[in-house]
C-alpha positions as semicolon CSV with decimal commas, in nm:
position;residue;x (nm);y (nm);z (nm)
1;X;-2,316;-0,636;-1,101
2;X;-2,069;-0,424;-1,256
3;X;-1,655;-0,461;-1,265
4;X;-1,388;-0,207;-1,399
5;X;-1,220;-0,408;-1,645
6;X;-0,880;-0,353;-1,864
7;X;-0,871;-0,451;-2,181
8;X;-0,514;-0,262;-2,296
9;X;-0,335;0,029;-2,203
10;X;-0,602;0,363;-2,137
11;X;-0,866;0,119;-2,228
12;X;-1,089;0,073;-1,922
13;X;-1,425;-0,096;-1,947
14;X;-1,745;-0,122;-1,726
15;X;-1,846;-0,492;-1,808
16;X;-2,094;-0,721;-1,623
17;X;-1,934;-0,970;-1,318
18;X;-2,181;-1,117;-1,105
19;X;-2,050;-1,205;-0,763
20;X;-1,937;-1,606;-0,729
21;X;-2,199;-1,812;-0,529
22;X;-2,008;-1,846;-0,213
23;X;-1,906;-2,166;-0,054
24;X;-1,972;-2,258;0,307
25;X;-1,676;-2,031;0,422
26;X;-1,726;-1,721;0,151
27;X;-1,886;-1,396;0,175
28;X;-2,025;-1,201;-0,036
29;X;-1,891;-0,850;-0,016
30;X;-2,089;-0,528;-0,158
31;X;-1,813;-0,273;-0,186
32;X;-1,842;0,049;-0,109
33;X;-1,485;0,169;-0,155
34;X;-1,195;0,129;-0,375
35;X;-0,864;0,319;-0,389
36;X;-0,632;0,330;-0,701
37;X;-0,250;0,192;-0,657
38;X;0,040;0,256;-0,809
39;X;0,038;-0,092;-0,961
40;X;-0,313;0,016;-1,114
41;X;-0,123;0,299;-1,256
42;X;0,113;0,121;-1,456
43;X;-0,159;-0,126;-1,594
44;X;-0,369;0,188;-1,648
45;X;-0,058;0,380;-1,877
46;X;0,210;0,107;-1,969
47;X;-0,055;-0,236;-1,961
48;X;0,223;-0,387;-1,707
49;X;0,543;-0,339;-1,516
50;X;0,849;-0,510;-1,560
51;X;0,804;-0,880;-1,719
52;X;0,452;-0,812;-1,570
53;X;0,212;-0,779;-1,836
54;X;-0,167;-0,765;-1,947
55;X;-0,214;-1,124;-2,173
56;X;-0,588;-1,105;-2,131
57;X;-0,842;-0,850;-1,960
58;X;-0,879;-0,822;-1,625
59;X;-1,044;-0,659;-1,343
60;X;-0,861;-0,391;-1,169
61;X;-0,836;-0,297;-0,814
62;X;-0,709;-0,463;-0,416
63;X;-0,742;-0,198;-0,193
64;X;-1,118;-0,206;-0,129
65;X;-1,368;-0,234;0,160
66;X;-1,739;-0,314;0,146
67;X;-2,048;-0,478;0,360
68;X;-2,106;-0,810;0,383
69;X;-2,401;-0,926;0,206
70;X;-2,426;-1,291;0,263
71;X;-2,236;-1,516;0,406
72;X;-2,171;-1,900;0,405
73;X;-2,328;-2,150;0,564
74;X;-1,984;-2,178;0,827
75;X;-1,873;-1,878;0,829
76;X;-1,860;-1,740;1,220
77;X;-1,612;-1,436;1,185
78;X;-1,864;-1,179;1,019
79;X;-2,242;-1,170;0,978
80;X;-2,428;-0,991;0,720
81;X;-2,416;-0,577;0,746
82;X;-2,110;-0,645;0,902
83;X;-1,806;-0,354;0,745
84;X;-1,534;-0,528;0,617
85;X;-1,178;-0,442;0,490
86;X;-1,107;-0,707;0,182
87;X;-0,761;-0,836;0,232
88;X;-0,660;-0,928;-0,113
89;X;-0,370;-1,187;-0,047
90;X;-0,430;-1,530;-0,072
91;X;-0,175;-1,708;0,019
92;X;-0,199;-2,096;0,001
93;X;-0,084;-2,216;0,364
94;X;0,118;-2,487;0,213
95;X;0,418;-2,458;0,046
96;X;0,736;-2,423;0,226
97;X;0,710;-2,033;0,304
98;X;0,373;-2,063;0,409
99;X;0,476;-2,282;0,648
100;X;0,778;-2,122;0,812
101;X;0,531;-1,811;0,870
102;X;0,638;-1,622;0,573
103;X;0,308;-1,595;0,396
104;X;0,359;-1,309;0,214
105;X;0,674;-1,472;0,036
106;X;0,408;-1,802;-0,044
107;X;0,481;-1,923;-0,415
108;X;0,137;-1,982;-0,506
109;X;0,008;-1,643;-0,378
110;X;-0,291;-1,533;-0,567
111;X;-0,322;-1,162;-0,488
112;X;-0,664;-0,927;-0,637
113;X;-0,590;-0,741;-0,966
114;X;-0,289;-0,880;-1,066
115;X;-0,124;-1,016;-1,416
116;X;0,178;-1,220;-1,250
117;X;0,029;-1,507;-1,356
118;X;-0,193;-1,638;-1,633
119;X;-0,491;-1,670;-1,643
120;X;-0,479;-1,330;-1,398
121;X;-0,621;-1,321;-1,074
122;X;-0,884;-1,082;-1,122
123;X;-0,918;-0,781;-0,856
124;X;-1,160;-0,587;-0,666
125;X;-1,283;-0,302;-0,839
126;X;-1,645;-0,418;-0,873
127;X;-2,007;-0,391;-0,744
128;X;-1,991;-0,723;-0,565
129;X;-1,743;-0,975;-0,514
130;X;-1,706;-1,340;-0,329
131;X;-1,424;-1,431;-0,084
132;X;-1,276;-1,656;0,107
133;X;-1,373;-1,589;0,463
134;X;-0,987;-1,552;0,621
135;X;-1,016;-1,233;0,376
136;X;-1,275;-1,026;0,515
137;X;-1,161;-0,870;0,809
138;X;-1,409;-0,672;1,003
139;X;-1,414;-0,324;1,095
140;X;-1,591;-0,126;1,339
141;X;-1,955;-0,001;1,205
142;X;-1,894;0,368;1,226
143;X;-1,599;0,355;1,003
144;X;-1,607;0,521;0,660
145;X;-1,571;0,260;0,384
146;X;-1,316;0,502;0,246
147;X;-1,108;0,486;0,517
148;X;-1,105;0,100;0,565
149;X;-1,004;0,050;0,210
150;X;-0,647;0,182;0,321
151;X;-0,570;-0,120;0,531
152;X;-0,400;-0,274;0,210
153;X;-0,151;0,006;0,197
154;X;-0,147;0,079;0,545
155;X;-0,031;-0,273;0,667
156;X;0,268;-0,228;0,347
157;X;0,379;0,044;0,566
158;X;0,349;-0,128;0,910
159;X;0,551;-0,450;0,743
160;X;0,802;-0,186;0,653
161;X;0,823;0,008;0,994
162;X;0,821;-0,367;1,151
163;X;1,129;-0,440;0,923
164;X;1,312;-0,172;1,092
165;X;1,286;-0,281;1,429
166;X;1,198;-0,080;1,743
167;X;1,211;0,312;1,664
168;X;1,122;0,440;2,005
169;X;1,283;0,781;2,016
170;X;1,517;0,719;1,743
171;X;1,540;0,946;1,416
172;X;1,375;0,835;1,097
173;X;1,418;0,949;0,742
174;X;1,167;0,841;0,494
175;X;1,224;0,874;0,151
176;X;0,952;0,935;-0,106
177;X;0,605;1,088;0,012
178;X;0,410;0,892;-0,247
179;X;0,106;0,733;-0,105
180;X;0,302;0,437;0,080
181;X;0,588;0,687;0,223
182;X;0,292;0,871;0,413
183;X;0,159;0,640;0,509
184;X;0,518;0,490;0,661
185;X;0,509;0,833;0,787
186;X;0,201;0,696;1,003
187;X;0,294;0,392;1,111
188;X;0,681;0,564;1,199
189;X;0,508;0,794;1,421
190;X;0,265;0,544;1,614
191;X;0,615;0,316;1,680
192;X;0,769;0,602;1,845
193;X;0,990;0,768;1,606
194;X;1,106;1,081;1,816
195;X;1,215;1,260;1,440
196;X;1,061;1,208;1,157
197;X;1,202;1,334;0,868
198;X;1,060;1,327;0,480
199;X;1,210;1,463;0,153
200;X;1,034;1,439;-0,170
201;X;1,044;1,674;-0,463
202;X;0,694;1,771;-0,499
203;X;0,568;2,006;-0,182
204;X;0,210;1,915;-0,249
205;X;0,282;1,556;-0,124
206;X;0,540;1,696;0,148
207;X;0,246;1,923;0,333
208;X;0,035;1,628;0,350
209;X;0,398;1,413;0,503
210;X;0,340;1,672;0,763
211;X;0,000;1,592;0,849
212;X;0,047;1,252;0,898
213;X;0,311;1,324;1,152
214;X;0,641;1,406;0,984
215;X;0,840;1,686;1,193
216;X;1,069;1,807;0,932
217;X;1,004;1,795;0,575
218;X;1,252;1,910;0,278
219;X;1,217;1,937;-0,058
220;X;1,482;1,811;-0,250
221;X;1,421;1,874;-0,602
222;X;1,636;2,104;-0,614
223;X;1,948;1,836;-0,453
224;X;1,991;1,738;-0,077
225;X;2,221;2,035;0,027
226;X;1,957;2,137;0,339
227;X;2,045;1,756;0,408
228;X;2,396;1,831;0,517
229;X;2,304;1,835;0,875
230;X;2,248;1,504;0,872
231;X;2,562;1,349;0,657
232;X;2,775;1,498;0,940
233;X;2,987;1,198;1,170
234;X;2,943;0,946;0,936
235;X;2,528;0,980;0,925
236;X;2,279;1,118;1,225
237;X;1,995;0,892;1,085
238;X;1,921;0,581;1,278
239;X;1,653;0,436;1,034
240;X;1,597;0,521;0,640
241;X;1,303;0,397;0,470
242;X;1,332;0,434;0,109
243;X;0,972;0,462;-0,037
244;X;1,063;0,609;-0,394
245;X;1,259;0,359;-0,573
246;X;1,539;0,598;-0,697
247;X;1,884;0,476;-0,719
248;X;2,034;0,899;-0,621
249;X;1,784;0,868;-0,289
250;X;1,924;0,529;-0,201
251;X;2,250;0,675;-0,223
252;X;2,175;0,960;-0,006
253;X;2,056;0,714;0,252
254;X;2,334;0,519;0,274
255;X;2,514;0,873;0,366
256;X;2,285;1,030;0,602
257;X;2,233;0,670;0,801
258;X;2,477;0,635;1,121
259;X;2,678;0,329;1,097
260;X;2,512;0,021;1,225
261;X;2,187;0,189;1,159
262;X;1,939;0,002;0,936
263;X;1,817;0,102;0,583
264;X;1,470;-0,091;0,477
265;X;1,358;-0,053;0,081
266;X;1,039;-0,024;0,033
267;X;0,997;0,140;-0,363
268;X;1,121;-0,096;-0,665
269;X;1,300;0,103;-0,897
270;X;1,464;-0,196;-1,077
271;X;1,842;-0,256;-1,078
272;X;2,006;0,015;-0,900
273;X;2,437;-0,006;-0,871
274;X;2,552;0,030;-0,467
275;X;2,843;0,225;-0,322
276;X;2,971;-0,121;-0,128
277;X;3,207;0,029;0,017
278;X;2,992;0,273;0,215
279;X;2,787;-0,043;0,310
280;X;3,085;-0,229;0,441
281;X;3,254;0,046;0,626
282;X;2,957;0,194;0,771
283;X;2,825;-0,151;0,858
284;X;2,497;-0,033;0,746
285;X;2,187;-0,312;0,781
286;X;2,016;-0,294;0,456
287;X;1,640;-0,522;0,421
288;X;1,396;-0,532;0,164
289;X;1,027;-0,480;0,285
290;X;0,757;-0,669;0,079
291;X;0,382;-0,673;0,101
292;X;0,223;-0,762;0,447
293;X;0,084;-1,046;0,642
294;X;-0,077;-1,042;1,000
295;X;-0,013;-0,647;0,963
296;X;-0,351;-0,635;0,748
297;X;-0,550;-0,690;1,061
298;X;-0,351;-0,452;1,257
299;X;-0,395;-0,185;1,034
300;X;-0,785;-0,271;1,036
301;X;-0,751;-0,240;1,431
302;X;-0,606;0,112;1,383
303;X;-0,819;0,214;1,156
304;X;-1,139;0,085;1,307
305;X;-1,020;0,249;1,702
306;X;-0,907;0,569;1,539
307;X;-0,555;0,491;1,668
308;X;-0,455;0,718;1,352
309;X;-0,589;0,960;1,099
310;X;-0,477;0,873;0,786
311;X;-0,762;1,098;0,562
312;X;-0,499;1,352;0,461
313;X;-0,412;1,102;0,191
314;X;-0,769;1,103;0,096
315;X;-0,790;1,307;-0,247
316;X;-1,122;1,251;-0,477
317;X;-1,389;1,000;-0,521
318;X;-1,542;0,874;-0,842
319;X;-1,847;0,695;-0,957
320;X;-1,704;0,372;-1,125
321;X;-1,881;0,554;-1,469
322;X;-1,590;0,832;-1,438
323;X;-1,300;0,566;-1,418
324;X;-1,131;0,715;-1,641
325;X;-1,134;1,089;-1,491
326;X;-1,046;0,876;-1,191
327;X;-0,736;0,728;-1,311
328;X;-0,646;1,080;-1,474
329;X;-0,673;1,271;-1,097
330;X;-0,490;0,929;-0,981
331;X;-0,199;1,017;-1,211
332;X;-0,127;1,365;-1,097
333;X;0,122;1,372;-0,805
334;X;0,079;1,752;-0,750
335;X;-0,293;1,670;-0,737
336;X;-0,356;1,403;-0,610
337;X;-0,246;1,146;-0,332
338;X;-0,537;0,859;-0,295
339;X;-0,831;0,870;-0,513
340;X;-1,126;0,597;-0,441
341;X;-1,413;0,474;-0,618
342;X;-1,777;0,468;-0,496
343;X;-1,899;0,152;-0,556
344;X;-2,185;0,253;-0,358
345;X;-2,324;0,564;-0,177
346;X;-2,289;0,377;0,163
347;X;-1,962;0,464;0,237
């Protein structure tokens, strides 16, 4: 069995990595489906982000969904042919946020494809891999593998739209149509968001925002002036969700949000400086919006009842041979929005 491994910046390698034998409660998934993240992009061009880097290779790849090929001798939630979506968190259920319910904050979290700690957890982007039970969540049978494998991002954007609170007929801005800022887009829409509004600064990405359900999109690479409606009275915006990380969108959103409405921050974009005294006088609620939890099998409810329709974000698929056309497509924002592997043609 075969494994897209890293070795160094622009240095991907097919290498052999037979699946584990699984324990009593393991299964053995066969993927059929693996999507490239943003995270996957930086280890792909910069070998890292942040303090975050590559110390040793590693196999690339969390948002994946297979069908499960054997199972453990106590495992009752799937059987074999059954299609799974591959949660890749692994929380450890007992340190202190683990127990308070906050298992996405756990500090011994050991989470697919990813160099925070040494030696790296290795990821998903291979042939066939073992897991714990708790982390194959099954869909329904009819689903396309390419579709399950965005229950990973998908429940990031329903732990954002959660963050915000309830949005029934209120008016939502989202920030950044990246992958994750559709698909808040999405999950925005099913909570009830009456107005949804999305600016980015590419209209390739914005056409797809529309898709997905956003009723007004603007393009502001050019600067927010067609945003002026919405500065007016301190702010018409009840909810902001800032998907893109920039410091000048953050600051928009803090003038377009009412006071007392609630800003949630979804992109990192490192250190950013904050006009306090908007904050303070508007009264603004600000919240950070990390990973997911019990949103994972939510979004593979969704997903699996056809609740949505998220395969406007779907953009290419590539043979793990062509990883590296893959990750070039990937790259391209004008091109490209989510680009999967075939790890198999039963997808």
């Amino acid at each position: 069995m075969r494994a897209i491994v890293i070795h160094a910046p622009h240095d991907l390698r097919l290498e052999s990595m037979p699946a584990a034998t699984p324990g009593p409660r393991d299964v053995v998934v066969q993927m059929g489906a693996g999507g490239i993240c943003g995270s996957d992009l930086h280890y792909f061009h910069q070998g890292g982000f942040g303090v975050v880097r590559l110390r040793e290779p590693m196999v690339l790849g969390h948002e994946v969904a297979g069908t499960v090929k054997a199972v453990g001798t106590e495992v009752t939630a799937v059987k074999v042919g059954d299609k799974v979506a591959v949660n890749p968190s692994g929380p450890c259920g007992e340190c202190e946020y683990c127990r308070r319910g906050l298992r996405n904050q756990c500090l011994d979290m050991r989470f697919f494809g990813s160099a925070m700690r040494f030696p790296h957890v290795q990821g998903a982007f291979r042939e066939e891999m073992t897991v714990p039970e708790a982390q194959a969540v099954k869909v329904a049978d009819d689903v396309d593998l390419t579709l399950a494998a965005l229950c990973e991002p998908f429940a990031v954007a329903l732990h954002a739209v959660a963050q915000a609170g309830d949005l029934t007929g209120k008016t939502v801005l989202i920030s950044g149509c990246g992958p994750i800022g559709c698909l808040v887009i999405a999950a925005a829409k099913l909570a009830g968001a009456e107005t949804i509004i999305a600016t980015d600064i590419a209209p390739e990405t914005l056409a797809i925002a529309a898709r997905l359900g956003a009723t007004r999109c603007v393009d502001v690479s050019g600067g927010t002036e067609a945003l002026a409606d919405l500065a007016q009275d301190k702010g018409r915006v009840d909810v902001t969700l800032e998907c893109s990380g920039n410091g000048r969108a953050l600051t928009s959103a803090i003038e377009l949000t009412r006071p007392r409405g609630t800003i949630v921050l979804i992109g990192l974009g490192g250190e950013l400086p904050l006009p306090m005294n908007a904050i303070v006088a508007k009264e603004l609620n600000i919240a950070g919006s990390f990973r997911f939890d019990e949103e994972f099998a939510r979004a593979a409810e969704l997903v699996s009842t056809r609740q949505v329709d998220l395969s406007p974000l779907l953009s290419g698929s590539f043979p793990i041979e062509e990883a590296d056309a893959a990750f070039a497509l990937a790259s391209d924002r004008r091109r490209a929005m989510k680009v999967h592997f075939r790890f198999s043609e039963a997808v």
